[in-house]
ZATIFI-402869 format. One record per residue (C-alpha): residue in one letter; x, y, z negated. Coordinates in steps of 0.1 Angstrom, whole numbers, plus 2048, in hexadecimal, padded with zeros to 3 digits. Example, Ala and Ser with C-alpha at 12.3 -4.5 7.8 and 13.67 -1.06 7.14 Angstrom:
BEGIN
  code   xx   yy   zz
     A  87B  7D3  7B2
     S  889  7F5  7B9
REM end
This chain:
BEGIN
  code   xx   yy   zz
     X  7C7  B74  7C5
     X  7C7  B7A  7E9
     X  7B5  B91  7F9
     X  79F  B8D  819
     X  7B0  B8E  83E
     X  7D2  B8E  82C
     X  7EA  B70  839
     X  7E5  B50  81C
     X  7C2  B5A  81C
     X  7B2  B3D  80F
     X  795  B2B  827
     X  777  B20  81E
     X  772  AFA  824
     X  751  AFD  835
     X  75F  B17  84E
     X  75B  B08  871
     X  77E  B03  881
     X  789  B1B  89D
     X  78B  B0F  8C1
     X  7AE  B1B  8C1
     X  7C9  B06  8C7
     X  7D4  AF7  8A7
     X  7FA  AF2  89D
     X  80E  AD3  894
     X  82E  AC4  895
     X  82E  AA2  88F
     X  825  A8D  8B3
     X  802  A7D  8B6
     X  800  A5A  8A1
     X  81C  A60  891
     X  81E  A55  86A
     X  827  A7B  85E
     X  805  A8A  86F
     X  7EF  A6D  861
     X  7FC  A72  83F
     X  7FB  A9A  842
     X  7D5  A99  859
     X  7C3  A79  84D
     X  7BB  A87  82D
     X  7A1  A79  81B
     X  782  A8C  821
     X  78B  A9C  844
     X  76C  AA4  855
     X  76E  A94  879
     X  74F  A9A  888
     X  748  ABD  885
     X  72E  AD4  896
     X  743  AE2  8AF
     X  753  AC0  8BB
     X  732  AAD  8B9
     X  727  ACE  8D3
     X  747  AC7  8E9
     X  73E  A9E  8EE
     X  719  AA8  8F5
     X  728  ABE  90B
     X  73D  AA2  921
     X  721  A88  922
     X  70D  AA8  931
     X  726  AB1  948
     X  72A  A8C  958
     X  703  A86  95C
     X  702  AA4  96D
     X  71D  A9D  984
     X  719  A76  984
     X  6F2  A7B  98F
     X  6F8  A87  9B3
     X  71D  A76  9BC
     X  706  A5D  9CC
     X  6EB  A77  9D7
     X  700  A95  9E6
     X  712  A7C  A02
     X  6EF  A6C  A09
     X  6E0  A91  A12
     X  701  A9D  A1E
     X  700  A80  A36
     X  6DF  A80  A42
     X  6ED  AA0  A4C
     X  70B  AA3  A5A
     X  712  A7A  A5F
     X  72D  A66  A4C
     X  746  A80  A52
     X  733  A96  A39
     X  72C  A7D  A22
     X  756  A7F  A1A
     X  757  A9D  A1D
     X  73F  AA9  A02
     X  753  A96  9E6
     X  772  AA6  9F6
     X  75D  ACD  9F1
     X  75A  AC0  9CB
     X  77C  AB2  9C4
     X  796  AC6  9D6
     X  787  AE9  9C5
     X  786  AD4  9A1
     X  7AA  ACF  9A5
     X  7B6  AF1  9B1
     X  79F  B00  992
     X  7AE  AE9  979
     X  7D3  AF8  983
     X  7C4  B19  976
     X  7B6  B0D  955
     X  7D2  B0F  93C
     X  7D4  B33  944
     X  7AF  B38  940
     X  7A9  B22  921
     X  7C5  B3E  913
     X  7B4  B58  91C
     X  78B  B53  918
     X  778  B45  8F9
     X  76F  B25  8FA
     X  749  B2B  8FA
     X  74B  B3E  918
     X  75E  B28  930
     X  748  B08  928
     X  725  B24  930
     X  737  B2A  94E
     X  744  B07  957
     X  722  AF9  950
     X  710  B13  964
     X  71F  B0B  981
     X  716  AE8  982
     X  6FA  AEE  975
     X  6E5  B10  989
     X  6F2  B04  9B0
     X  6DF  AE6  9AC
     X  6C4  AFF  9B6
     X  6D4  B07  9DA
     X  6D2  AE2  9DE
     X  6AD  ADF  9DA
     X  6A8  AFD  9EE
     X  6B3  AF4  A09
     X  6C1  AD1  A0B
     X  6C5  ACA  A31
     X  6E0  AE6  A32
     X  704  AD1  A33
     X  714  AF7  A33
     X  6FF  AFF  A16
     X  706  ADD  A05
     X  72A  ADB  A08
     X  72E  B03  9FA
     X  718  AFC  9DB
     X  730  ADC  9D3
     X  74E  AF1  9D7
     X  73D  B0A  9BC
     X  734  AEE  9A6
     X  757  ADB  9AD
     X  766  AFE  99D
     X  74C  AF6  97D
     X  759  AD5  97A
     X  77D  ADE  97C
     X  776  AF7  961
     X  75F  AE1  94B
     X  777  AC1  94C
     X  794  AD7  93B
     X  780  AE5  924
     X  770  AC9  914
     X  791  AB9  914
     X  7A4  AD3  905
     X  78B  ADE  8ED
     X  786  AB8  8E1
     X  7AA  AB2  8D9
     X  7AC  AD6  8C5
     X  78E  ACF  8B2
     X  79D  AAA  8A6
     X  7AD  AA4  886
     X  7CE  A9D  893
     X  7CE  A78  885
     X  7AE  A72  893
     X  7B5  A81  8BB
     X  7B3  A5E  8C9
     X  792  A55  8B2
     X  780  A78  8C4
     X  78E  A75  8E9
     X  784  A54  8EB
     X  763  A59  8DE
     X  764  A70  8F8
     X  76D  A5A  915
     X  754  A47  90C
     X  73B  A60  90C
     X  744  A69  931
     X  743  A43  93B
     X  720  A42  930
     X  70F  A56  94E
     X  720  A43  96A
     X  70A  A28  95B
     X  6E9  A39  95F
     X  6EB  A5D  973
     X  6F7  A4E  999
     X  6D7  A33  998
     X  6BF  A4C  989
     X  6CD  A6C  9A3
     X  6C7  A4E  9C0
     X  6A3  A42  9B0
     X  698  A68  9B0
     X  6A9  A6F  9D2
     X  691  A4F  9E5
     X  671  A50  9C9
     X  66C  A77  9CA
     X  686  A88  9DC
     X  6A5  A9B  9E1
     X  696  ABA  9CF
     X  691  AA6  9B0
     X  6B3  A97  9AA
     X  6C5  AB8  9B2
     X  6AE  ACE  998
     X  6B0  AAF  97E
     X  6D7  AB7  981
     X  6CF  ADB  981
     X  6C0  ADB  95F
     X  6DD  AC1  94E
     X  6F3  ADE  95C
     X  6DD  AF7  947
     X  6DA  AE2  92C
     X  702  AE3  923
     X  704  B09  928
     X  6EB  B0F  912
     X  6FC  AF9  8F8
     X  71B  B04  900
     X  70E  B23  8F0
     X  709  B17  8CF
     X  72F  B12  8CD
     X  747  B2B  8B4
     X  759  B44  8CA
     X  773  B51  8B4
     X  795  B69  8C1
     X  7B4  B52  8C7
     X  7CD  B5D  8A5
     X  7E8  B66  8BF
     X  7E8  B5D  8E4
     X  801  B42  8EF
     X  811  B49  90B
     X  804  B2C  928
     X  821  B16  936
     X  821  B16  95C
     X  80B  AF6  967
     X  820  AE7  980
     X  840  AF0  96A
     X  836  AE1  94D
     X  826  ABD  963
     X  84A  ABB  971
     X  858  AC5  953
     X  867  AAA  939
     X  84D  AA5  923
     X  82E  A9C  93D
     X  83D  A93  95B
     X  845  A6A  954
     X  822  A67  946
     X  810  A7F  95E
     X  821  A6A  979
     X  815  A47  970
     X  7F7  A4D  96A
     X  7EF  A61  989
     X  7F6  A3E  997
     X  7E4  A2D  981
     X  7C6  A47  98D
     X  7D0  A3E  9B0
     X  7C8  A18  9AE
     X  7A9  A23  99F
     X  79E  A39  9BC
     X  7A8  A1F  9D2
     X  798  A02  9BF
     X  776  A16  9B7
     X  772  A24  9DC
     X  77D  9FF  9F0
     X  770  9E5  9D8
     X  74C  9E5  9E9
     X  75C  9E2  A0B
     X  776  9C5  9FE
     X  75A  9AE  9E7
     X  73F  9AE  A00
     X  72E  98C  9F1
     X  70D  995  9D9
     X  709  987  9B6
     X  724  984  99A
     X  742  989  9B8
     X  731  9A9  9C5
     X  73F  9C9  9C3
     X  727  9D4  9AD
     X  72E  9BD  993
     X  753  9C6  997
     X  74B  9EC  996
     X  730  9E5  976
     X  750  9D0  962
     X  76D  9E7  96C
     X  755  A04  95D
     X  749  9F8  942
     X  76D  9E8  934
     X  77D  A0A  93F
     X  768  A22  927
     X  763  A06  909
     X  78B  A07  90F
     X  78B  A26  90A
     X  77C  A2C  8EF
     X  78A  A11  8DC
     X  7AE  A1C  8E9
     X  7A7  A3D  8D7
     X  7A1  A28  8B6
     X  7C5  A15  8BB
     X  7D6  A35  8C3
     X  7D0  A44  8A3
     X  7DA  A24  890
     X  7FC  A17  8A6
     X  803  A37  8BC
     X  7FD  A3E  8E7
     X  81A  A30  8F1
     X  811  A0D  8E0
     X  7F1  A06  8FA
     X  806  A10  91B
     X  810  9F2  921
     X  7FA  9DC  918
     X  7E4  9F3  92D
     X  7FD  9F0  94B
     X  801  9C8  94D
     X  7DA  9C7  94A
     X  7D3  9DC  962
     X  7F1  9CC  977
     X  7DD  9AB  976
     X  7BA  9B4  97D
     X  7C6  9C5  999
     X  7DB  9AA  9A7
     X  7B9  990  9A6
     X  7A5  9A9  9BA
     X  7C1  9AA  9D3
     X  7C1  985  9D1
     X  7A4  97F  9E7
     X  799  969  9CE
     X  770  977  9CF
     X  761  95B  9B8
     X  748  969  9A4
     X  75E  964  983
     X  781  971  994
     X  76F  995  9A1
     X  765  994  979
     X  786  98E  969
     X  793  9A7  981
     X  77B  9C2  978
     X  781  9BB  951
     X  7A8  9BD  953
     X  7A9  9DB  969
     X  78B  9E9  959
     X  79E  9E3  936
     X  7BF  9EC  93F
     X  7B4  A0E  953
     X  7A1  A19  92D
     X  7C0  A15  916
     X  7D7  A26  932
     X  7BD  A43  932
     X  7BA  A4A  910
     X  7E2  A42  906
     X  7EA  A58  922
     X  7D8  A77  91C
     X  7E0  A72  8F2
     X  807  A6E  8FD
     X  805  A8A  916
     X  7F5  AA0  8F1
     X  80E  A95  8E0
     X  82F  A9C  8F0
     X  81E  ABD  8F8
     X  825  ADF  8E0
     X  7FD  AE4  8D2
     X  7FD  B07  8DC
     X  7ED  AFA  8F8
     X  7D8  ADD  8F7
     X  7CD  AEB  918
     X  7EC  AE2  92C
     X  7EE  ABE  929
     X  7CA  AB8  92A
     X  7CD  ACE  94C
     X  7E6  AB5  958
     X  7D4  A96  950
     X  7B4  AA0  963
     X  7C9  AA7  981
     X  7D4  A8A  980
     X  7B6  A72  97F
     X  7A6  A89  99A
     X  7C1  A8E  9B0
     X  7CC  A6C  9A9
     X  7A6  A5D  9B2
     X  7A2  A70  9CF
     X  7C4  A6B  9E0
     X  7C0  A41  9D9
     X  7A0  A44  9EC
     X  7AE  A59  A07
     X  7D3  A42  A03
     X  7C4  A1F  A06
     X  7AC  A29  A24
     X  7CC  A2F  A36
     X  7D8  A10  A30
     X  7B8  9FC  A36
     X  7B8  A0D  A58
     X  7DE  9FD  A62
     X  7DF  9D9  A51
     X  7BA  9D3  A45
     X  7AA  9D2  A25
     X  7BD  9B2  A19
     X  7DF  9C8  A1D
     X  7D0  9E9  A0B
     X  7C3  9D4  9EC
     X  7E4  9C4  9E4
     X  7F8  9EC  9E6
     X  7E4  9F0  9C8
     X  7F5  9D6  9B0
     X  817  9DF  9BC
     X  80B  A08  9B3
     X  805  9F6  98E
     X  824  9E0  98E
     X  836  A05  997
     X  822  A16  979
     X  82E  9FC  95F
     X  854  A02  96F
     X  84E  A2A  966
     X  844  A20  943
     X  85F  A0F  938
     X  879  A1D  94F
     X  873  A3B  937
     X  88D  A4C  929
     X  888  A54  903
     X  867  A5E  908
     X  866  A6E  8E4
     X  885  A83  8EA
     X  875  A91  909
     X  854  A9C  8F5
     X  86E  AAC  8DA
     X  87D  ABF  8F3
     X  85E  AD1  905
     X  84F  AD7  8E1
     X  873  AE7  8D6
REM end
């Protein structure tokens, strides 16, 4: 018999599972860690992770219901200038938070940093109803809640990944992609109908109290000691390190033509009905998360590095029939449903591939690496093909994005022995 708090202690089957990284060492999708994880039986969905999804829908409502209403306010203040520049005072302090995150989610238990992440999002909102015609006070409460975000996107990553069965990673992340593909749906329109039916005050303190919501529930999460502290890799070592830096590369490309795509396309389709941007922006959404989440679902079964390429060559083609100029009504659709296809499986095989080639000690530093990558990605395309609007028109900007994709697909399988480099960071 084994006695308590001795090492071989056995554990109890209904014990929830620590939010500590968990160890394997058999790569993502691979045949050894489906027959040693998918056991039958397995519980998947337990009260923890089903806490951690709630916990990303929550945390893109609440950021999702003002990215149309902070620029509107911003602007009525400050002109068109500060509309850019309040998504710049949300972005650029995500990013630089994110490059400290694998040293905090090393150091803090897990409850704490999603109460923390979520109340910043969350209790500013209240300095935006306060006083709204303030562009000084706008633009510092987004910086404070751009830190929140930064924080809040890690964690939930991180923390979904750990919680996963291993053979069931892709299933869980892209359950939750979907789950953050939802609010873009619903939040913008209902933060805009609030904004112009009862006011600024309304939209910011309905933001406010989804903020509020997820600390609170972030409380109900297990907060157990780490069993040993890993020591954090360096951030920027590890992205240009062998194991992340081919698929940290090409897909903050991929993220690139997305920016670009996402931030132009109602300046480029300018007709209304089924060749309007909206209807371009509605496919390439809706495709993206459903790709998502079904690219999860595939991972598990064939492994990430199966969907890249599909992923690339469909994302390749949507991309070269919205350069086209081609704006019939059923061209700007195809175009939104193979980008908005390929962009999902890239997503999902991406971050899964970037988990597997990484040592799980620390779940924390690939997922850090990812989210820099579709947020410094997204941002810089806006920023990149703005530039190149402004010297050879928008005709001239739209078709830089196809050859960005044709360059991705090159990265992928100009690769060399991608599973060797994964063996090598995780030995």
């Amino acid at each position: 018999m084994v006695s308590p708090g001795r090492r071989g202690a056995a554990v109890s089957p209904a014990r929830q599972p620590s939010l500590q990284p968990l160890r394997r060492t058999k790569p993502h999708g691979s045949p050894a860690v489906r027959k040693t994880h998918g056991v039958e039986g397995e519980r998947l969905w337990t009260r923890d992770l089903v806490f951690v999804l709630a916990g990303v829908f929550l945390l893109f409502t609440n950021t999702t219901g003002l990215v149309s209403v902070l620029p509107v306010v911003a602007g009525e203040s400050g002109g068109s200038s500060a509309a850019g520049l309040v998504t710049g005072c949300f972005y650029f302090p995500a990013v630089a938070t994110q490059l400290q995150m694998p040293w905090v989610m090393n150091r803090v238990r897990a409850r704490w940093v999603l109460v923390a992440a979520f109340s910043l999002l969350g209790l500013p909102c209240v300095f935006y109803a306060i006083a709204p015609g303030s562009l000084a006070l706008v633009l510092a409460t987004t910086a404070v809640r751009g830190i929140g975000f930064g924080i809040a996107t890690v964690a939930v990553g991180t923390l979904a990944a750990q919680l996963a069965p291993p053979a069931r990673r892709g299933t869980v992340l892209g359950v939750s992609g979907l789950l953050a593909g939802i609010p873009p749906v619903f939040a913008p329109a209902t933060g805009l109908w609030l904004l112009d039916g009862v006011g600024a005050k309304a939209a910011f303190l309905a933001a406010g109290a989804v903020g509020v919501v997820g600390a609170v529930l972030s409380l109900a999460l297990h907060s157990r000691p780490a069993a040993g502290r890993p020591r954090p890799e360096g951030l920027l070592r590890a992205i240009v390190g062998p194991a992340l830096r081919w698929p940290f590369s090409w897909f903050l490309i991929v993220s690139l033509t997305r920016g670009a795509a996402v931030s132009f396309v109602p300046l480029w389709l300018i007709h209304g009905g089924w060749a309007s941007a909206s209807t371009y922006l509605l496919v390439f959404g809706t495709l993206a998360y459903l790709a998502r989440w079904g690219g999860g679902r595939l991972v598990d079964r064939y492994g990430a590095r199966r969907l890249v390429v599909p992923g690339a060559v469909s994302s390749l083609a949507g991309l070269v029939l919205l350069a086209s100029g081609n704006h019939a009504g059923g061209a700007v659709v195809a175009a939104g449903l193979l980008f908005g296809l390929g962009y999902g499986l890239l997503a999902t095989s991406s971050q899964l591939d970037m988990l597997s080639r990484w040592s799980t000690d620390s779940f924390s530093v690939p997922t850090t690496a990812w989210n820099i990558a579709i947020d410094f990605g997204v941002g810089l395309g806006g920023v990149f093909i703005g530039l190149v609007a402004s010297i050879g028109g928008y005709s001239a900007a739209f078709w830089v994005l196809p050859v960005a994709m044709a360059f991705v697909l090159a990265l992928i399988l100009l690769e060399p022995h991608p599973d060797r480099t994964g063996a090598e960071a995780k030995g």
